[in-house]
N, C-alpha and C positions, 0 to 999 in steps of 0.2 A: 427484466427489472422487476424487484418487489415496492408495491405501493407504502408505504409507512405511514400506517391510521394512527401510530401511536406518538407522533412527532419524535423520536429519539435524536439525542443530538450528540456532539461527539466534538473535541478540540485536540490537536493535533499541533507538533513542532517535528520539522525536518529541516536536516542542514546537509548538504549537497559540496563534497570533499572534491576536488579533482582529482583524478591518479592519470589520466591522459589524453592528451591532444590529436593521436591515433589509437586508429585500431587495425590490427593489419595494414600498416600504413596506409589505410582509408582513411577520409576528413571526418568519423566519426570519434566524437569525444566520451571519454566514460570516467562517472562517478562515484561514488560512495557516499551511500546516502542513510544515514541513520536515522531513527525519530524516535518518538513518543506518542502515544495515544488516551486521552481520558475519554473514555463511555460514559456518558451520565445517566445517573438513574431514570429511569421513568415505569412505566406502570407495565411493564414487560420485559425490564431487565435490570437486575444489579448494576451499580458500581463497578467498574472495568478501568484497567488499568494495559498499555497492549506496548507493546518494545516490538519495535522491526530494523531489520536490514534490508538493504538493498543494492543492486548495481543498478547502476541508468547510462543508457546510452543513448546520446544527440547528434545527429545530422544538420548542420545550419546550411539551408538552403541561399547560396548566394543572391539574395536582394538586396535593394539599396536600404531593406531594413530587415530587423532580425528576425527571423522564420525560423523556429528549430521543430525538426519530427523525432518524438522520442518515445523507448524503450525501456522497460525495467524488468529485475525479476529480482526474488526476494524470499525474504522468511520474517515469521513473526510470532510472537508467544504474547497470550491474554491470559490475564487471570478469571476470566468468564466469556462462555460465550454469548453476544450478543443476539438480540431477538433476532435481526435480519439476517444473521448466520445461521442461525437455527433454521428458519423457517428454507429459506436458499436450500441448507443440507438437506431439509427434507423433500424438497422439489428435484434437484440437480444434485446428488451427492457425489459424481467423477469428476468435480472441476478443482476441488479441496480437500488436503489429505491433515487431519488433525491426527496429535500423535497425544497419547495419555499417559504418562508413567504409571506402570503398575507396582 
């Protein structure tokens, strides 16, 4: 985890589709989940604007109340990269594979 000196802050919408109540007819459920991302400026990085997809998958663990363990995986396009991405890349660059058009 990177410490952020520079407070950067970020708001965010996602909305979470059903497409099914199984999977392999296992009790897991799976979503579609789309969003939005605004980056806000601050003193180490632009303005950012970031669109993702996603899949999500829930296991609800039978209790008398709602427990669910979950799964995602995904893609996502920025119109800048953010400081804590930047810095991340330069520490761990095999976890994230950015793609450039040439």
């Amino acid at each position: 985890m990177i410490h952020d000196d520079f407070k950067n802050r970020m708001l965010s919408l996602f909305y979470g589709h059903p497409v099914s109540d199984t999977f392999f007819s296992l009790p897991i459920s799976i979503y579609f989940t789309p969003g939005i991302v605004w980056h806000k400026t601050s003193k180490v990085q632009k303005n950012s604007y970031e669109v993702a997809v996603a899949m999500k998958a829930y296991y609800t663990i039978p209790f008398p109340w709602r427990v669910r363990l979950g799964t995602s995986t995904g893609i996502s396009y920025i119109t800048n990269t953010t400081y804590i991405e930047d810095v991340d890349m330069d520490q761990v660059c095999l976890y994230q594979v950015y793609l450039s058009p040439s």
